[in-house]
C-alpha positions, -999 to +999 in steps of 0.1 A: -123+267+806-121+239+830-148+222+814-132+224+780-099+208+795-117+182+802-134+178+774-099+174+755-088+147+778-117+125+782-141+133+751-177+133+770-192+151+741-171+148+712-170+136+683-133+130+671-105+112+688-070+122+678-042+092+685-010+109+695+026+102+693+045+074+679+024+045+692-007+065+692-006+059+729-023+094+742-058+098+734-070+136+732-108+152+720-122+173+697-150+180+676-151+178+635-164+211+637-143+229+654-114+212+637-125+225+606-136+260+615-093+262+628-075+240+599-086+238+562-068+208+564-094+194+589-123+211+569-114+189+538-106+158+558-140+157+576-162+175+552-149+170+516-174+156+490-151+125+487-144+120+524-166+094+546-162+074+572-155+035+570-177+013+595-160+016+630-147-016+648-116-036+653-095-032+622-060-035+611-058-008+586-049+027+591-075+058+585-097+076+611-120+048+609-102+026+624-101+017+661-068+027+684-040+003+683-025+010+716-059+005+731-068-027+709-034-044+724-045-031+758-077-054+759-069-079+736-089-067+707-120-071+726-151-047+714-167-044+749-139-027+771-127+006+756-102+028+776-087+063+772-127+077+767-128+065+732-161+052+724-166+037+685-198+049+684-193+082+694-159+090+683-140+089+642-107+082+652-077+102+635-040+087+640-017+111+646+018+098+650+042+124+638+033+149+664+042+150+696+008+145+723+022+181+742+021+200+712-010+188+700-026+195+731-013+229+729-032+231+694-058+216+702-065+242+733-055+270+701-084+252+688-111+257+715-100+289+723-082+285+752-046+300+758-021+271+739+007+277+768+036+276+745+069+280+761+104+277+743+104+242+749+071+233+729+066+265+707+090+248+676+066+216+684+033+234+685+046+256+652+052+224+633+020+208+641+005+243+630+019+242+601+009+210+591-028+217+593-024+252+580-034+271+613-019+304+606-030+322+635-014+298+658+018+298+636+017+334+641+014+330+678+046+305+681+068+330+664+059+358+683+062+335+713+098+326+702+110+360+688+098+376+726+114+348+746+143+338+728+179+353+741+201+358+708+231+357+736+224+327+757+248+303+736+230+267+748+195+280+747+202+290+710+221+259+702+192+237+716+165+253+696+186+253+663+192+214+672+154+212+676+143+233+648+164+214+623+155+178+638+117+190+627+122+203+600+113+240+608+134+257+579+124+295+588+132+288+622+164+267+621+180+301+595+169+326+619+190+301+647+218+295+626+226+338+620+225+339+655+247+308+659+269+331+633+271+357+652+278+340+686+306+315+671+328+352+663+327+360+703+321+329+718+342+301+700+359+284+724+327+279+745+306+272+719+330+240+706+330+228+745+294+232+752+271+203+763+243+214+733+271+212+712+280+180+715+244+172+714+237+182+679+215+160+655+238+149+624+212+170+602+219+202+630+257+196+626+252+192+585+232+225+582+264+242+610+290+230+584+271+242+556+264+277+565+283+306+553+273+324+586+293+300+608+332+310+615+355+289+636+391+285+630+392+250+608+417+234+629+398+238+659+364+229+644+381+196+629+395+188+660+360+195+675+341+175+650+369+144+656+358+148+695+313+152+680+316+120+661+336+095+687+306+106+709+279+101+681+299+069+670+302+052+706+269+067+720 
């Protein structure tokens, strides 16, 4: 297992590098193979009849041809001095920029058959970046990781994971949050309108709050909340 770990963080014997994150800025490992055996999304990317790969080097466009872009302004562009482990002659290069570098190391352990480590602070991460390459058992994993963990009566951890489901996009997820954000909004009004994860909400987590039949607060008291939600919003 140790050996594997390592594997994903320096790339020794693999054959793919995966840029994570908005400026691509980690670099983690993997093999086309494995990739493919996990994610038919993989499969057709690295093995399609109509996919190849582009000559590696320095290039500006975007693909997994070309070369890392945090790692081209590190050395200046040079060809000679490549950090992070990637290696152009070893390693196709896949730009990932829309998920974050934790949760695809979680998937990327999933991957090589290691234990992904989700917790309730990644699992909505590591479900989205499963579901993007079609990885159904570890989309499985993350909702019977959230369903065992989650406590529908701890107000903030509920708010924060409806806040974070909705900012990704995880429908399913951010409907389950929202009937329990129902159902704690009859009992626990006054402390839900003053709490910290409240405040916090996305303006797509507040939209989707507003819109839900499920959701019943007194409408004086939610406008006057809402007044208080967009000063902070508006001055933050």
């Amino acid at each position: 297992n140790e050996r594997v770990e390592e594997e994903i963080d320096k790339g020794i014997v693999s054959d793919v590098c995966l840029g994570a994150g908005p400026g691509e800025s980690v670099l983690l490992f993997s093999s086309r193979a494995s990739l493919a055996l996990a994610s038919p999304v993989f499969q057709t990317m690295f093995f399609a009849p109509q996919w190849h790969i582009e000559p590696r080097g320095p290039a500006a466009g975007s693909g997994s041809a070309r070369r890392p872009s945090a790692l081209a302004a590190a050395d200046g562009g040079g060809s000679e001095n490549f950090l992070g482990g990637f290696r152009p002659e070893q390693h196709t290069y896949v730009a990932i920029t829309d998920v974050e570098p934790s949760a695809l190391r979680c998937m990327l352990r999933y991957v090589h058959h290691l234990d992904p480590q989700l917790s309730l602070d990644n699992a909505l991460h590591v479900y989205r970046a499963a579901d993007k390459y079609q990885m159904d058992g570890l989309l499985g994993a993350c909702s019977a990781h959230l369903t065992a963990h989650v406590d529908p009566h701890d107000l903030d951890q509920v708010l924060r994971l409806f806040d974070t489901a909705c900012r990704l996009g995880v429908e399913s997820h951010a409907r389950c949050f929202l009937e329990k954000l129902g159902e704690l909004s009859r009992v626990q009004t006054s402390r839900l309108l003053a709490a910290d994860e409240f405040w916090a909400l996305h303006s797509v987590s507040m939209a989707a709050l507003l819109e839900s039949n499920e959701f019943c607060v007194d409408e004086e008291t939610l406008w006057t909340a809402l007044r208080r939600w967009a000063e902070l919003h508006t001055t933050g």
